[in-house]
N, C-alpha and C positions, 0 to 999 in steps of 0.2 A: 422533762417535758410532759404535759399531761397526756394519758391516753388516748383525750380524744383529737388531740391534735399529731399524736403518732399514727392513730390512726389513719386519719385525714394524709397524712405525708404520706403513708406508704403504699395509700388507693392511687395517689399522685405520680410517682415513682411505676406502677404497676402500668399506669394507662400511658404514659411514657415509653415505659420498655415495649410498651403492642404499638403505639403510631408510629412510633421513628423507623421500623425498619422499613415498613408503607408508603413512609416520608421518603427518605432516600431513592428504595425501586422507580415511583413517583417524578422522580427528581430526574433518574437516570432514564426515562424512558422519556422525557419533555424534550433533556439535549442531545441526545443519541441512540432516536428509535433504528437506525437503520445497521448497524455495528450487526460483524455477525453472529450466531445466536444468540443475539438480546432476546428477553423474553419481557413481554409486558405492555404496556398501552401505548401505540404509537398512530401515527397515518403513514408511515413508507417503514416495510422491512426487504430484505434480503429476499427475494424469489431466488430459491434453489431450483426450481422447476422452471423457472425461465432462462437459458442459458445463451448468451446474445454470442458468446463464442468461446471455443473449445479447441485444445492442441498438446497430447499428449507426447506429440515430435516420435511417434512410433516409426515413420520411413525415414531412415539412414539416408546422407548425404548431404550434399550443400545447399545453405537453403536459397530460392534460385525465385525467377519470376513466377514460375511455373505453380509456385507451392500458395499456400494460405497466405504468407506472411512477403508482400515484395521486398528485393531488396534495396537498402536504401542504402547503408553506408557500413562497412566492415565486413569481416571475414567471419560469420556463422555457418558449422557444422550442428547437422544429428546424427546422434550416433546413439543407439540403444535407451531411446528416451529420453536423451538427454542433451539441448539443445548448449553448446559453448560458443563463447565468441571472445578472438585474440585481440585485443587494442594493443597496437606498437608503440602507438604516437605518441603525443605529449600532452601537456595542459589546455594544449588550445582542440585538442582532436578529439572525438568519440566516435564511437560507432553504434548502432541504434536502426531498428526495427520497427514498423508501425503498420497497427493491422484496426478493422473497425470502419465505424461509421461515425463523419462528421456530424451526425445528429443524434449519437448516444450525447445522454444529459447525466442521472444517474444512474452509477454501476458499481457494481466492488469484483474485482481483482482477485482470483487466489492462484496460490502455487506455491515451488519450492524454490529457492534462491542458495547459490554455496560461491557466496563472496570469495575472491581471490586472497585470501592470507597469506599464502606461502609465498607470494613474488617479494613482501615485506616492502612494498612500495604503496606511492600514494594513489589509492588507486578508489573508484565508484562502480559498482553494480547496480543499476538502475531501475525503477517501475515508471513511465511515463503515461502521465493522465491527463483525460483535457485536451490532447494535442489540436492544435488548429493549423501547425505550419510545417511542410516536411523538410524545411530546411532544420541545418543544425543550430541545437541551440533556439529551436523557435518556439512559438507561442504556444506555451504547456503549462504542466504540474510536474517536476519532479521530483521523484523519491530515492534520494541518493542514500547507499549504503556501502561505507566506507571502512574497512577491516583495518587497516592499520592506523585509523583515528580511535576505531571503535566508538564508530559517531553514526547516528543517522539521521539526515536533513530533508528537508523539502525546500524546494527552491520554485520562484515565480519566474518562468523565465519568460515574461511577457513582456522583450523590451530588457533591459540589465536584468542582469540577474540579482534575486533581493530572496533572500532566506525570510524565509516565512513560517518557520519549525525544525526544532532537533531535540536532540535524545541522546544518551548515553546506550550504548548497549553493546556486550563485551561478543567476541565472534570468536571461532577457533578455528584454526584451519583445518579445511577441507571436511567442512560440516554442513548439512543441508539444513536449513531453515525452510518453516510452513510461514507464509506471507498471507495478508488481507490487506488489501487500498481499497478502501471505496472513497467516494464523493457522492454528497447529497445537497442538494440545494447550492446553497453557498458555504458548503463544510464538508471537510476530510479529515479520515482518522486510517491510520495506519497502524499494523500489529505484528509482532515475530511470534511464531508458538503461542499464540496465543495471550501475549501482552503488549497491552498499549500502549505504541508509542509515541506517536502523533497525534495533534488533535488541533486542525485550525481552523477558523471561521472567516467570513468577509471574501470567500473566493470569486475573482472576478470573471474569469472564463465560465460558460456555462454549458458549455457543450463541447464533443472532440473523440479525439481515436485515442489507442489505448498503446504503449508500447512499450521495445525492452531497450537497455542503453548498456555501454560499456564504458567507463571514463578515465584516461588517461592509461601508462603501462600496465595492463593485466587478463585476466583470463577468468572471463563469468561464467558462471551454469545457472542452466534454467531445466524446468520438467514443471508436469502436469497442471497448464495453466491452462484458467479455465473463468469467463466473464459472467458474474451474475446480474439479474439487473434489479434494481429499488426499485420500489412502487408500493 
């Protein structure tokens, strides 16, 4: 090859290797400015400073009318920070919490979650987004996390229920996980420790309360859950 076209090729090459990583940030900040600590060009991020609601579950006891969170359906105890709840039932039963304002639009979700593994049953630890219905089963987002599939789904339950996102991700028993849900617009992206595992678009509710669920035989834990809001 002549030099002056090696030349030329490797000015090529050089100006390549400076745009593309630009390109990409670029890229990542067009479809998921709001995700949390994105860093880079967006119009809606993550306020940490705005906290729409907060529940460290530090007072022991049952959680009753009386507290933050009314109760709706199932047996939840606090107990040293740490919110649990029994579901005995079966496939048609859950139990489920709902706290927020039917006029939160966008928010992201955080906390810890430690799915039931050890019952070795089929069982769901839940994030509930969007909610618009306090019946079971009603008009929501949820974010199902299922230890013995080692599966994690999102389901529309607006009407039948129709999965609308999953993920593989392997769980151990009796391990805490750090959680992020948010919803923005008409899109949700979900993450454990800090990897992505949901990621959907075309969401049709656009407003709703926020909550926790327990699904069929098992026993969930919750702690330091805390709402942020996009803007």
């Amino acid at each position: 090859m002549p030099t002056d076209y090696k030349n030329s090729y490797r000015m090529l090459v050089s100006i390549l290797i400076l745009f593309l990583p630009w390109q990409v940030q670029l890229s990542s900040a067009k479809e998921y400015p709001w995700q949390v600590g994105f860093q880079g060009n967006s119009t809606k991020h993550v306020d940490t400073a705005n906290i729409l609601f907060e529940d460290n579950f530090l007072h022991d006891g049952n959680l009753t009318e009386g507290r933050k969170w009314p109760l709706i359906s199932g047996n939840w105890v606090v107990n040293h920070g740490v919110l649990t709840v029994s579901n005995k039932g079966d496939a048609s039963t859950e139990a489920y919490i709902l706290v927020g304002d039917s006029t939160w639009a966008d928010y992201c979700v955080t906390g810890q979650v430690c799915p039931d593994k050890e019952s070795n049953v089929d069982n769901d630890a839940g994030i509930l987004l969007r909610v618009n219905s306090d019946k079971p089963f009603g008009s929501r987002y949820t974010i199902c996390l299922n230890p013995y599939k080692n599966w994690v789904g999102c389901a529309n339950d607006r009407g039948p229920k129709q999965w609308i996102g999953h993920g593989k991700f392997h769980f151990k028993p009796n391990t805490w996980y750090s959680f992020a849900a948010s919803v923005c617009d008409s899109s949700f992206e979900f993450s454990l420790n800090g990897r992505r595992i949901l990621h959907c678009d075309h969401l049709l509710l656009t407003h709703g309360k926020i909550g926790l669920e327990a699904w069929n035989h098992g026993t969930q834990k919750f702690k330091d859950l805390k709402v942020l809001m996009i803007d």
